[in-house]
MIKETOR-592724 format. One record per residue: x, y, z of N, C-alpha, C in turn; residue in three letters. Coordinates in Angstrom, 1 decimal, padded with zeros to 4 digits. Layout:
% residues N
NODE/nxx/nyy/nzz/caxx/cayy/cazz/cxx/cyy/czz/r
NODE/X/Y/Z/X/Y/Z/X/Y/Z/Ala $
...
***
This chain:
% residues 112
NODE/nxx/nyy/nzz/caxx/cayy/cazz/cxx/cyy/czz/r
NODE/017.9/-005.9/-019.7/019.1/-005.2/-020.2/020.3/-006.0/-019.9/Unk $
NODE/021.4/-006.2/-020.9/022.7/-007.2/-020.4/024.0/-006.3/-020.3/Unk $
NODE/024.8/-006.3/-019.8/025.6/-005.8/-018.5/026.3/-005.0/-019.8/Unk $
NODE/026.7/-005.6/-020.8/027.2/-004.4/-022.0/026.3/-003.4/-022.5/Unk $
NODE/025.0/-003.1/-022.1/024.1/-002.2/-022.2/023.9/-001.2/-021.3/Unk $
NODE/024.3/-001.8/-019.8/024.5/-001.1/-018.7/025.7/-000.4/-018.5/Unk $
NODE/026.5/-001.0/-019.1/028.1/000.0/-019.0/027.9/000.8/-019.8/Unk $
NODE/027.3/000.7/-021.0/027.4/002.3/-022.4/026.7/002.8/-021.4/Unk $
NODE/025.4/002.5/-020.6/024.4/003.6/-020.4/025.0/004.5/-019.1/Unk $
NODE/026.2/003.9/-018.5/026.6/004.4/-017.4/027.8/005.3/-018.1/Unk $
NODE/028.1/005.4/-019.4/029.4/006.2/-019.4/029.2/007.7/-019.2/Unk $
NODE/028.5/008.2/-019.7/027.7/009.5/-019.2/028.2/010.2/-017.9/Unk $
NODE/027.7/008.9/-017.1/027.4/009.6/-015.8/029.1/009.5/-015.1/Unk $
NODE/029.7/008.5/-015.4/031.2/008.3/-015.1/032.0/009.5/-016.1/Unk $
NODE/031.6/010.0/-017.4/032.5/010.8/-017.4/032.3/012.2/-016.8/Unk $
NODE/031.1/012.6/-016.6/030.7/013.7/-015.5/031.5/013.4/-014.6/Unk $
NODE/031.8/012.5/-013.7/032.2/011.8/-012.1/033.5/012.9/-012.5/Unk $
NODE/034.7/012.2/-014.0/035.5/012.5/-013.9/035.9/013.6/-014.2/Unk $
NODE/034.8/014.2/-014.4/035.1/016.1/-014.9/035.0/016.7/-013.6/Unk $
NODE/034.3/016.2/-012.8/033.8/016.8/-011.8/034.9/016.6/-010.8/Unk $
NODE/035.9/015.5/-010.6/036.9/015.2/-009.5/038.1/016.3/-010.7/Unk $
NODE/038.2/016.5/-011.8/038.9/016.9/-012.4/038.5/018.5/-012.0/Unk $
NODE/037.6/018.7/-012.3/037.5/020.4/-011.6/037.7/020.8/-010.2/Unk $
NODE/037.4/019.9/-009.4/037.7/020.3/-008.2/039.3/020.1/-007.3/Unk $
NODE/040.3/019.3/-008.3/041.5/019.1/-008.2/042.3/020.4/-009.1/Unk $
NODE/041.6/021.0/-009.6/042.3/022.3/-010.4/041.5/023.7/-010.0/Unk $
NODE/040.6/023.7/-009.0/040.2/024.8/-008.6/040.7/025.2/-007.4/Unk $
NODE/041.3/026.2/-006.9/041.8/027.4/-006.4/040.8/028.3/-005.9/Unk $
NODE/040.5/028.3/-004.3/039.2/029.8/-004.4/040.3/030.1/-003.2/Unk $
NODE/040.3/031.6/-003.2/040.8/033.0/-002.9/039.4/033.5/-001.3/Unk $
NODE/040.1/033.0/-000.5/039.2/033.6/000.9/039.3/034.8/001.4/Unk $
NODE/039.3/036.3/001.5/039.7/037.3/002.4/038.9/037.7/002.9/Unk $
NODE/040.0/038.5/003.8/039.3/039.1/004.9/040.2/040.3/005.4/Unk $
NODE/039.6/041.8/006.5/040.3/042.9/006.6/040.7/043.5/005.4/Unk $
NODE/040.1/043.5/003.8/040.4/044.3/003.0/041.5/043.5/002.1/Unk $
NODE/041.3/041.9/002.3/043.3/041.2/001.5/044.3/041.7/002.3/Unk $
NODE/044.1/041.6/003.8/045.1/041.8/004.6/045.3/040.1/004.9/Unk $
NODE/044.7/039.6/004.8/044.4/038.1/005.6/043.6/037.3/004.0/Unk $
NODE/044.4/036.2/003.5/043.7/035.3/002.2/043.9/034.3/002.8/Unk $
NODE/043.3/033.1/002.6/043.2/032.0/002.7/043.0/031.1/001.1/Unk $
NODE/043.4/030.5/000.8/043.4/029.6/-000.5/043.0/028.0/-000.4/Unk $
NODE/042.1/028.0/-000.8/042.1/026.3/-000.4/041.3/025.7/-001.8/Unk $
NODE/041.5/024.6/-002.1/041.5/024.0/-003.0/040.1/023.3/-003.6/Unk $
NODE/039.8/023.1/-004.9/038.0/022.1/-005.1/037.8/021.3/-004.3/Unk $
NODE/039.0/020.5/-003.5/039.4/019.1/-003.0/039.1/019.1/-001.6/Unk $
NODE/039.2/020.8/-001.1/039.0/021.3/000.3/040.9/021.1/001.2/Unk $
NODE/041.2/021.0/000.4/042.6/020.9/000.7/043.5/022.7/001.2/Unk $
NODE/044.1/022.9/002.3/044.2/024.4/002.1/045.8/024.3/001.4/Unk $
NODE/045.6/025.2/000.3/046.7/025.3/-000.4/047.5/026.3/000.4/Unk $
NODE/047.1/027.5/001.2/048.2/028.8/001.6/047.5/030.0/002.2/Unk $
NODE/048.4/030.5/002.9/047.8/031.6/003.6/048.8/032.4/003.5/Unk $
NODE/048.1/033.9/003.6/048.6/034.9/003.0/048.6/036.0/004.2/Unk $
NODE/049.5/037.0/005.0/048.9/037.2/005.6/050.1/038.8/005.4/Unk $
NODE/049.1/040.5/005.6/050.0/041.3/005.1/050.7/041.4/006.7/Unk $
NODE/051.5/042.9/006.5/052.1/043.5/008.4/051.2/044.0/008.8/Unk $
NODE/049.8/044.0/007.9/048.6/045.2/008.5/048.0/044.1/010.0/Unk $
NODE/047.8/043.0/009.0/047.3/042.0/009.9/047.3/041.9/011.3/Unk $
NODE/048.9/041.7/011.2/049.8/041.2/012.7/049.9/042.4/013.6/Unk $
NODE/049.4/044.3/013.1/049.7/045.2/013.7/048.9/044.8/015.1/Unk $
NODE/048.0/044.1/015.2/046.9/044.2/016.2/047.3/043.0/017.0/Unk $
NODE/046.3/042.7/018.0/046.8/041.1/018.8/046.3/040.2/018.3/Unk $
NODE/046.6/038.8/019.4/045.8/037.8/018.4/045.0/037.6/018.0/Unk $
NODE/043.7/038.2/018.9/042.5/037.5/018.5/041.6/038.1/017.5/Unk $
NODE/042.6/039.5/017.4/041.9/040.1/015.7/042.4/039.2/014.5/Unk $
NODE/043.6/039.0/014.6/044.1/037.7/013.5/043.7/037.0/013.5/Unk $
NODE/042.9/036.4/014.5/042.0/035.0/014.5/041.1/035.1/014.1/Unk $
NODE/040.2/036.2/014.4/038.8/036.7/013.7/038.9/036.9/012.1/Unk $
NODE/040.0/037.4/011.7/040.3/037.5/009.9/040.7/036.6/009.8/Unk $
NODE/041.1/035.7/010.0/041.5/033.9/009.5/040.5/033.5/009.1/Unk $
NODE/039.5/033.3/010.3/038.3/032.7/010.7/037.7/033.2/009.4/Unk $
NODE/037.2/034.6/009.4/036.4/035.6/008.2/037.1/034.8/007.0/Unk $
NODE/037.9/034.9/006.7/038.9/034.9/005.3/038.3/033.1/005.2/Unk $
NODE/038.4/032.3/005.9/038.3/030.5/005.4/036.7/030.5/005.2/Unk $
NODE/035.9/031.4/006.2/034.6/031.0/006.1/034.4/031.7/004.6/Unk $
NODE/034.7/032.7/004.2/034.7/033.4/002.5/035.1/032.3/002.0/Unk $
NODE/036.3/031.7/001.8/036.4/030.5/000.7/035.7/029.4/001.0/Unk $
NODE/035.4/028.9/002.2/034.2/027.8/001.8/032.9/028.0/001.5/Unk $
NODE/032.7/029.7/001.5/031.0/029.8/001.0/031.1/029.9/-000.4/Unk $
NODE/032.7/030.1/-000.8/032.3/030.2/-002.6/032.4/028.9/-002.8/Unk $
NODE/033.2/027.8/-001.8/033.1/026.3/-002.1/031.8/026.0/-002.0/Unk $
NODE/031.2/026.1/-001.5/029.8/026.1/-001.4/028.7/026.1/-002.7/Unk $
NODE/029.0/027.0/-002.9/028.2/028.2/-004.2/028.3/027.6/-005.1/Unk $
NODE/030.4/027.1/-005.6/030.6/026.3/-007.1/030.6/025.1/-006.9/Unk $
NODE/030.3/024.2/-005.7/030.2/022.9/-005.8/028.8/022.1/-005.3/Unk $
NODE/028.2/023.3/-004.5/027.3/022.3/-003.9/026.9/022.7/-002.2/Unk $
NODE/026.2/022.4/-001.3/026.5/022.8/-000.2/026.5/021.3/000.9/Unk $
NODE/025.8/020.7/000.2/025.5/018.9/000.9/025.7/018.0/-000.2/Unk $
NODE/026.2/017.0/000.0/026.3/015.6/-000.5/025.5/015.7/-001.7/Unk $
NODE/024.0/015.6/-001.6/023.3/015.5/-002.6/023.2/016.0/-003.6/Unk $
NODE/023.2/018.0/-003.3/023.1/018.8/-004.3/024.8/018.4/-005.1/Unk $
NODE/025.6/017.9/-004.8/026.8/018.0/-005.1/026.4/016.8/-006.4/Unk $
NODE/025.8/015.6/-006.0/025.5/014.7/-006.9/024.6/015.1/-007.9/Unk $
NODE/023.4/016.1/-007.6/022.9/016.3/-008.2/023.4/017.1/-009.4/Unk $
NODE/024.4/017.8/-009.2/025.4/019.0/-010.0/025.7/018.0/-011.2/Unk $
NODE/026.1/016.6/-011.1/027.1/015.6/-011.2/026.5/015.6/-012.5/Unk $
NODE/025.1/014.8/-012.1/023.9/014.4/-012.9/023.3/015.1/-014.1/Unk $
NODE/023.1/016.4/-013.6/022.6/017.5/-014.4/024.0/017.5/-015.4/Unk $
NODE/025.5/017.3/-015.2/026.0/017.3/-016.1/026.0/016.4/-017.1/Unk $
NODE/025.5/015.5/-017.2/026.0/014.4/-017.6/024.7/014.1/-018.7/Unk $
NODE/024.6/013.8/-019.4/023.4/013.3/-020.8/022.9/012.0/-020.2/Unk $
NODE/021.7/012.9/-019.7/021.1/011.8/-019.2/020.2/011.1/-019.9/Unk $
NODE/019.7/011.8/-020.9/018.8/011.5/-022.2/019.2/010.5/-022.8/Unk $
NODE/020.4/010.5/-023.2/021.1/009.4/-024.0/021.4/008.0/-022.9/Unk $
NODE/021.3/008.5/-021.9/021.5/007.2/-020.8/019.9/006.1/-020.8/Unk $
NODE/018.8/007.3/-020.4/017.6/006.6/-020.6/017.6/005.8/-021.7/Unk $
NODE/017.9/006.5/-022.9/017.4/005.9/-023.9/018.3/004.7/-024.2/Unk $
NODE/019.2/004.3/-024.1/020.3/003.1/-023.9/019.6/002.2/-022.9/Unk $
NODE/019.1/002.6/-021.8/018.6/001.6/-021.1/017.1/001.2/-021.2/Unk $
NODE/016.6/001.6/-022.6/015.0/001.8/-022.9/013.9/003.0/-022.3/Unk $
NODE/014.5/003.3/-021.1/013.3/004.5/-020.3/013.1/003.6/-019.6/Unk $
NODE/012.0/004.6/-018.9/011.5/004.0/-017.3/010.4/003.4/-017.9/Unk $
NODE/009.6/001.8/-017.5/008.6/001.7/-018.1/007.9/001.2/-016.5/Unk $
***
């Protein structure tokens, strides 16, 4: 196969890459906790965009606030979890499964 055959058969998988960095730079997951007394927001990117926090929250001491922080981040990384992936691999694998792989094989002849 010559290297102009290798780049069509890779476009596939690169434009998946960029859907995929493209979704996770526009996704927003919503963390709470105590009933949406306590939100956390953080981003596809894992970036925390903001926290939210009501007067119900703060009625109590710290270490209840810390426990609904805690609650509220661990809720938004299990939905990060859920829509992206939970390890490295399944995350590639996500990547893959989107991408036309059919049409890649067959550009590079199949596995012989």
């Amino acid at each position: 196969m010559d290297l102009a055959n290798l780049t069509k058969a890779m476009a596939p998988v690169q434009e998946a890459m960029r859907k995929a960095s493209t979704e996770r730079t526009d996704t927003v997951l919503e963390g709470r906790a105590g009933g949406g007394a306590v939100v956390v927001r953080i981003g596809g990117d894992l970036t925390v965009r903001g926290v939210r926090l009501l007067p119900a929250a703060m009625q109590g001491d710290a270490t209840m606030l810390e426990d609904l922080f805690t609650a509220a981040l661990g809720d938004a990384l299990r939905q990060h979890r859920e829509r992206f992936g939970s390890t490295p691999d399944e995350q590639l694998a996500r990547v893959f499964r989107s991408a036309d792989m059919g049409a890649m094989m067959g550009m590079m002849g199949g596995f012989k």
